[in-house]
C-alpha positions in Angstrom: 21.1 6.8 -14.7 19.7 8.4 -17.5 17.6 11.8 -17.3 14.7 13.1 -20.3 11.7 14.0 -20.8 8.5 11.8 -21.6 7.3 11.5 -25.0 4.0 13.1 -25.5 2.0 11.2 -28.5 -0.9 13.3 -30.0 -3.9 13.1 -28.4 -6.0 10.9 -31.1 -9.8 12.7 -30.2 -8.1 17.0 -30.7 -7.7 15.8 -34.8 -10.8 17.2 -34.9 -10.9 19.8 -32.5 -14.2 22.0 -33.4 -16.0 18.8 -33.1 -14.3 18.3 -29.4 -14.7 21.2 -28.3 -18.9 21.2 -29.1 -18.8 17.9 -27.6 -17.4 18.9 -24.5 -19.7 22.1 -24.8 -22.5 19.5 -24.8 -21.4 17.2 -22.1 -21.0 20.2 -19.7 -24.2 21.4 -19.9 -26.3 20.5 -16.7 -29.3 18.7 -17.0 -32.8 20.2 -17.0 -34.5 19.9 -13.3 -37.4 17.8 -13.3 -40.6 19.9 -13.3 -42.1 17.9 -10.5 -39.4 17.0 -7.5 -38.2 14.0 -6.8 -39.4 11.9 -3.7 -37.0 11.0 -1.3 -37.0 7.5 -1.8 -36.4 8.1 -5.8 -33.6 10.5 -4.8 -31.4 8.7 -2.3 -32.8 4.7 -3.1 -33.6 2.3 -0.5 -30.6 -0.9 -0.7 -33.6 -3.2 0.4 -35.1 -2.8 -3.0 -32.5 -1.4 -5.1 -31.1 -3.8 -7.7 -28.1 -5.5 -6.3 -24.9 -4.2 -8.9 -23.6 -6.7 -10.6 -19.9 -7.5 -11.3 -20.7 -7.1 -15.1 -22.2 -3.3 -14.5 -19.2 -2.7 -12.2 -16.3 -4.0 -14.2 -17.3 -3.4 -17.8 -15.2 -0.9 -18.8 -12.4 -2.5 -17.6 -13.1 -5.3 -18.9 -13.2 -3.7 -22.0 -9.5 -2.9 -21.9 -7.6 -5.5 -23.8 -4.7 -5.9 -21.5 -7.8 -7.2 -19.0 -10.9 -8.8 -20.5 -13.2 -11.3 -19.1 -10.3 -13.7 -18.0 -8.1 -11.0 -16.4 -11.2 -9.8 -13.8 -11.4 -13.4 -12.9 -8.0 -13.7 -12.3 -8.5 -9.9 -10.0 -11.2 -11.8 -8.1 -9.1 -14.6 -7.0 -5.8 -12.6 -6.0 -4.9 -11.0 -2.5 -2.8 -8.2 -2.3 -1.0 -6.9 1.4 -0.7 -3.1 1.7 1.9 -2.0 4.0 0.9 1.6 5.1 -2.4 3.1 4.3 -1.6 6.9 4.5 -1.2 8.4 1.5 -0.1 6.4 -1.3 -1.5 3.2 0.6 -5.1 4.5 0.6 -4.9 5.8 -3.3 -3.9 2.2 -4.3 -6.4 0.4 -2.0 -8.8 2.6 -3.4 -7.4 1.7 -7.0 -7.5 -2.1 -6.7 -10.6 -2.6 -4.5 -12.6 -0.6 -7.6 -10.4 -2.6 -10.1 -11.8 -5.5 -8.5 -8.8 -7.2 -6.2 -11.1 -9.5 -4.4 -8.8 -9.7 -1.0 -6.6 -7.1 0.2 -4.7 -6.9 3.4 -4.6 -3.3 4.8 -1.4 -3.1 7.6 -1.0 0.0 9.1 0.3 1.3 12.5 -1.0 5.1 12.5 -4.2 7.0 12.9 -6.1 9.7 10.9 -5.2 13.6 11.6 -6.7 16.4 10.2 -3.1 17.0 8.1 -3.8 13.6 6.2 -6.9 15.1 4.7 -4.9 17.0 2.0 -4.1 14.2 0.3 -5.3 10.4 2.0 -8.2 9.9 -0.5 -10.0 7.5 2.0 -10.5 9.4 4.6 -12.9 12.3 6.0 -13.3 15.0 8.7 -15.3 12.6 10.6 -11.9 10.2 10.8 -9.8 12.5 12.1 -12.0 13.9 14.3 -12.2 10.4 15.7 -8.9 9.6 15.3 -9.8 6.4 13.8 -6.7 3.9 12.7 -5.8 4.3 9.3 -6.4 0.8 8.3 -10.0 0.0 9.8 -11.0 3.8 8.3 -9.9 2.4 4.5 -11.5 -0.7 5.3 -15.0 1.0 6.5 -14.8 3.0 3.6 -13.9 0.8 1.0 -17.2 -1.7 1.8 -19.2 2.2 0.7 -18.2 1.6 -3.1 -17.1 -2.0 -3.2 -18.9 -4.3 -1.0 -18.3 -7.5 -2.9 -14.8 -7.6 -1.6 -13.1 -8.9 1.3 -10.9 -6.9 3.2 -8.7 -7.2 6.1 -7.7 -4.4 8.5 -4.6 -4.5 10.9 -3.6 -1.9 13.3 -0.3 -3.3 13.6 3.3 -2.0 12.9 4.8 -4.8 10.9 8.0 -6.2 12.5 9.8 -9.3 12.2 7.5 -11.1 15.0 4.4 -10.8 13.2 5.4 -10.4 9.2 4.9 -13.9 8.3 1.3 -14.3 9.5 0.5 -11.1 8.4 2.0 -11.2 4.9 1.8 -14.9 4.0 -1.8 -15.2 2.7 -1.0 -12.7 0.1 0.5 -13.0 -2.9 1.8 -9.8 -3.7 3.0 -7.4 -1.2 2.9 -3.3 -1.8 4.9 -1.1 0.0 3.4 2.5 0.8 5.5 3.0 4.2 6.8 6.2 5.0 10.1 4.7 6.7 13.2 2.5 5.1 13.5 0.3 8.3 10.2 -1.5 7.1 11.4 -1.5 3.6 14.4 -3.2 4.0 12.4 -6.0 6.5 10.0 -6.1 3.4 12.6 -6.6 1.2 14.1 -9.6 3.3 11.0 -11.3 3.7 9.9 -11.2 -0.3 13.2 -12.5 -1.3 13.3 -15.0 1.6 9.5 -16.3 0.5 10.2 -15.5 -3.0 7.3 -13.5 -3.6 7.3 -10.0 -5.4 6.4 -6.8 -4.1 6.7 -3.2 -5.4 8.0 -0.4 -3.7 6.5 3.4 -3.9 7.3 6.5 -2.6 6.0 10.5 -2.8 7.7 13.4 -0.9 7.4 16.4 -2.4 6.3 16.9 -6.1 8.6 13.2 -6.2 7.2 10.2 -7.3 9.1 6.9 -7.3 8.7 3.1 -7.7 10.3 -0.1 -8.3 9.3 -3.1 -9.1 10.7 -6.1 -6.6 10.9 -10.0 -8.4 12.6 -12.3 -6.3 14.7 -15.6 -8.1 13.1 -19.1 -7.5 14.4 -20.4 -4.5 16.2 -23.6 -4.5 15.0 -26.8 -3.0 16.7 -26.9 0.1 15.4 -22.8 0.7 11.8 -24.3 -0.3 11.9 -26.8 2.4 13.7 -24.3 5.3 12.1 -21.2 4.8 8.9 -21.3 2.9 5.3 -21.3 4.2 4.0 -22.6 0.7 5.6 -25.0 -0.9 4.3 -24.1 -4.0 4.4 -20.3 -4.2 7.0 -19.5 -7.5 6.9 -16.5 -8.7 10.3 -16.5 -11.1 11.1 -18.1 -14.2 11.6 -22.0 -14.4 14.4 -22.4 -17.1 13.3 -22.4 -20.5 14.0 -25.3 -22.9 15.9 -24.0 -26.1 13.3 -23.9 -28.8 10.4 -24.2 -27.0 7.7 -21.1 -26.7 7.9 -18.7 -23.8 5.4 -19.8 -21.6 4.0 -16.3 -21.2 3.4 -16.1 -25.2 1.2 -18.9 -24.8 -0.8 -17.9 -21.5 -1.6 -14.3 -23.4 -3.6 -16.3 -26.3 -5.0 -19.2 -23.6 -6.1 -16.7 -20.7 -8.2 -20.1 -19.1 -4.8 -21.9 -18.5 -3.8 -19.1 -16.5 -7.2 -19.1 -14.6 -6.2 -22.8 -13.9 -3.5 -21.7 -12.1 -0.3 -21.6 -14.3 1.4 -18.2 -14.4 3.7 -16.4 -16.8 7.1 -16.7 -15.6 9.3 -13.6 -15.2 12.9 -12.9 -14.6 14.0 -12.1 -12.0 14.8 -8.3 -11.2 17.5 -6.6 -8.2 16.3 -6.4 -5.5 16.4 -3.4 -3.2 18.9 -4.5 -1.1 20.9 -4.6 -4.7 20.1 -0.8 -5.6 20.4 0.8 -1.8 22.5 -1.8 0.1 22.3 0.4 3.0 19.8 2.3 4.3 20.4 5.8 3.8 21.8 7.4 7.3 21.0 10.9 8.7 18.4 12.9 8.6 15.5 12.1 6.2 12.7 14.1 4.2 9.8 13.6 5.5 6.1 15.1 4.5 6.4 17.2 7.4 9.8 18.6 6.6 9.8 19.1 2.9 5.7 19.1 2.4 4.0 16.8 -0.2 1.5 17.2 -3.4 -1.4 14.6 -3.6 -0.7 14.7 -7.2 2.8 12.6 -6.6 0.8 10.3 -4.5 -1.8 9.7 -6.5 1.2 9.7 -9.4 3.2 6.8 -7.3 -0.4 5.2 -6.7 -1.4 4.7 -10.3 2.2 3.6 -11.5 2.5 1.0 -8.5 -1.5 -0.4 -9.0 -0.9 -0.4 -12.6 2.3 -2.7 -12.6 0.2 -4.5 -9.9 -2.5 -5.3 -12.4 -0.3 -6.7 -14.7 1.0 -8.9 -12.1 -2.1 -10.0 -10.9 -3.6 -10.8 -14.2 -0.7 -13.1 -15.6 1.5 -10.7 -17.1 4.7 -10.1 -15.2 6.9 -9.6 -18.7 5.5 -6.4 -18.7 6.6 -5.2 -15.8 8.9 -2.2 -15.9 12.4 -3.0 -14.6 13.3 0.3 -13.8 13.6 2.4 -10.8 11.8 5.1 -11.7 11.7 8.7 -10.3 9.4 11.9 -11.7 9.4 15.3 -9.9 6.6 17.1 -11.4 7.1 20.2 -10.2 10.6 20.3 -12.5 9.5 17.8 -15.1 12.4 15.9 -14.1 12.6 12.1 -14.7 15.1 9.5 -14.1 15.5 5.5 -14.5 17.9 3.0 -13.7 18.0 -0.5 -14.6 16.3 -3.4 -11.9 16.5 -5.8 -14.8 19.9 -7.7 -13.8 20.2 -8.9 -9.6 23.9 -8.0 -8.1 25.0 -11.8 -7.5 27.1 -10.1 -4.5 23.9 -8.7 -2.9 23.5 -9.5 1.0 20.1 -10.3 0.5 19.2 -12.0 -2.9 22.9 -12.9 -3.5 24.3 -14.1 0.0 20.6 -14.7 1.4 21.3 -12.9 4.7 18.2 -11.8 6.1 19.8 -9.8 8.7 16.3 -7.7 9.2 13.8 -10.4 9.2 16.1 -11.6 12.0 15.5 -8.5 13.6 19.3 -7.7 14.3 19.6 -4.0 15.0 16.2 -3.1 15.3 15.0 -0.4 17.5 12.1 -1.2 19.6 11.8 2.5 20.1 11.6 4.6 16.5 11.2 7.9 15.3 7.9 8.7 13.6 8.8 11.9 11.5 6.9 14.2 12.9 8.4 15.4 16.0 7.0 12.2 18.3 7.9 8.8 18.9 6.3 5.3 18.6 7.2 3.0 21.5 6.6 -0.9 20.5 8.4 -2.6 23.1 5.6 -3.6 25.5 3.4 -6.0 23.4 1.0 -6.9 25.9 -2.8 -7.0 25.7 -4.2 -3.3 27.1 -7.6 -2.7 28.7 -8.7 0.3 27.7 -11.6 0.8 30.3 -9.0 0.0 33.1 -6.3 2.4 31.6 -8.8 5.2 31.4 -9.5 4.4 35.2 -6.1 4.3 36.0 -5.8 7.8 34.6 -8.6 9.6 35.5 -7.0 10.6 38.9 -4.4 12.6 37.1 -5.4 16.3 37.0 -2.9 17.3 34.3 -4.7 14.6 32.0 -7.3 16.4 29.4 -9.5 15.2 26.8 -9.3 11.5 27.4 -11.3 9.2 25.4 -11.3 5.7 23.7 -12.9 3.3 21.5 -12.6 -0.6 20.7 -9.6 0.5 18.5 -7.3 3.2 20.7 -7.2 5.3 23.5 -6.3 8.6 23.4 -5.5 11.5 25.7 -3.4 14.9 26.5 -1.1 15.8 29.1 0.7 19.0 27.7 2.7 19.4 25.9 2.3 15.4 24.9 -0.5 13.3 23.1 -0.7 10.1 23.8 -2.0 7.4 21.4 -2.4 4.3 23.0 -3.4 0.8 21.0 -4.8 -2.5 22.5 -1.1 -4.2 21.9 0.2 -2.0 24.1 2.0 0.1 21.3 2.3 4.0 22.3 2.7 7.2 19.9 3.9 9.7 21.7 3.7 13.3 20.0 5.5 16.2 21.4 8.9 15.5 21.5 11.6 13.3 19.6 13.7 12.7 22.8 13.4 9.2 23.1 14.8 8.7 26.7 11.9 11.5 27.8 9.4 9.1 25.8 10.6 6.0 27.7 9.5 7.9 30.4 6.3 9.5 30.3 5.1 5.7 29.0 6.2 4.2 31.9 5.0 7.4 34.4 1.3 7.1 32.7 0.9 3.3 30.8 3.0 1.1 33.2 6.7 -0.5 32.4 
């Protein structure tokens, strides 16, 4: 591990700084108020007449960027990305690659908006959290407000072994913005097992941090046992001594990669390889040690970035690096990814003992003194629940939507969703949990 400081280059545009610094004078001026006032329909614009935006309008500044162009937002267009968690850092990169252009993304997340989030979970509003609206329909409702040429997918779901491969397999790269290592390493077992890469981020703090995941090739015989496309590759075939890097060609003949042929990359550790165990004990959380938006939007922009360069052909420039800023301190450190650990469990040995679901809780700790019960998946009518509870005295302030239902019997809040999943804030004794779910929702 090896600790510094970034390099700062000069900024090119202060050479002239007198001429900057009028500029900016310039460009901060506000504009002159029309001497006659606008009409309403001039001021706000009517979508039936408007003109429709075009991609061209939308992208053209990014398209400008070199590393992009013309062929790299066709290439956005076509991909699908899976975003695990849409709290914090998972609703600064949805943002990100839904105005980049990503023209699927899959938004997974098992959690509902609170007025806390509003610090720092860029997609959401007071109106959210006053309804208590799940995470992932609230980013996808807001999403279609700047970028409705998109599709995207919402899933109120907490991802577990039962449900990862139809959730995760239309995608073709997978981001991880989950607050917990228990999903992580399941992640971790399922992008190795399907060979597909994903990239890990994580903000506590002023801390940043992100890795980028690229699984080997799988051999034939793990093709035809474990994999839901035959043809999903994403590591480097063998190259033949003399001839050119395929990736050197694909950067000067961007339609080739349109057609389908990507740049092939080596393969990196995996996490497994770095953290073979996850860690044990208590664990920082944003409601024990806090959190700046500035290191999630810091661990957004890093993750979305080396997503971009995925997603466009362009896996060699990946960083393979774990990478980790505090910038509170100005603290940085890196360690290598660039070499797997042929020992690894996972990668090396190909034991997937979390996709197999082998130790895993069906009742977990949240983080923030509550507890998420999971092990009753069963179909919940809402209308009948809220029946069913009405009689109860000591219940206050029930209410519910197509989404959740939602009530109070102090000191507990309960959070029911249609699969029969239960938050349950107030308490992290789980036995007590197991109990007021079975006294009020049914065993």
């Amino acid at each position: 591990m090896s600790t510094g400081s970034l390099q700062v280059r000069p900024f090119p545009i202060l050479r002239n700084s007198n001429a900057f610094w009028q500029n900016c004078f310039i460009m901060s001026k506000h504009p002159t108020p029309p001497s006659t006032p606008l009409s309403s329909s001039t001021r706000i614009g009517n979508p039936a007449t408007s003109p429709a935006i075009t991609d061209h309008d939308r992208y053209s500044r990014q398209i400008l960027f070199p590393g992009i162009g013309a062929a790299g937002q066709r290439l956005l267009a076509s991909a699908h990305v899976a975003i695990i968690g849409v709290g914090a850092t998972g609703a600064a990169t949805a943002s990100l690659l839904a105005r980049a252009g990503v023209g699927t993304l899959t938004l997974i997340d098992r959690d509902f908006v609170e007025p806390s989030n509003l610090q720092r979970q860029v997609l959401f509003d007071e109106a959210d959290a006053r309804e208590s609206l799940p995470k992932a329909e609230a980013a996808r409702r807001k999403i279609a407000l700047f970028n409705s040429t998109i599709t995207v997918h919402s899933h109120i779901a907490d991802l577990v072994p039962a449900n990862i491969h139809e959730l995760l397999s239309p995608a073709k790269l997978i981001l991880d913005a989950t607050d917990n290592f228990e999903t992580r390493y399941l992640i971790n077992d399922y992008a190795v097992q399907q060979s597909k890469p994903w990239i890990y981020a994580a903000a506590i703090g002023a801390y940043a941090a992100t890795m980028n995941i690229l699984p080997k090739s799988p051999t034939p015989a793990e093709k035809d046992r474990y994999f839901e496309d035959k043809n999903s590759c994403h590591s480097d075939p063998e190259f033949v001594e003399g001839e050119e890097p395929l990736y050197l060609f694909l950067r000067g003949n961007p339609e080739l990669a349109e057609g389908g042929m990507s740049a092939p990359c080596q393969p990196t550790a995996c996490l497994a390889c770095i953290f073979p165990k996850p860690p044990t004990g208590p664990v920082e959380t944003c409601d024990t040690a806090g959190i700046l938006s500035t290191a999630v939007n810091f661990a957004a922009s890093l993750q979305t970035t080396e997503a971009l360069k995925f997603l466009t052909n362009q896996p060699h420039l990946m960083r393979r690096t774990l990478i980790s800023y505090d910038l509170w301190s100005n603290q940085r450190s890196e360690i290598s990814t660039a070499t797997p650990n042929p020992a690894c469990t996972v990668c090396g040995r190909r034991i997937f003992s979390h996709l197999a679901g082998e130790g895993r809780p069906h009742i977990t700790l949240c983080g923030r003194n509550s507890v998420q019960i999971h092990e009753h998946h069963r179909p919940v009518d809402f209308a009948a629940m809220r029946d069913r509870l009405l009689p109860h005295r000591d219940i206050q302030e029930l209410r519910f939507n197509d989404l959740l239902l939602r009530f109070k019997r102090p000191p507990h809040t309960f959070t029911l969703f249609p699969d029969g999943r239960c938050l349950i804030q107030g308490t992290t004794d789980i036995t007590l949990a197991r109990s007021l779910y079975a006294r009020f929702i049914g065993s």
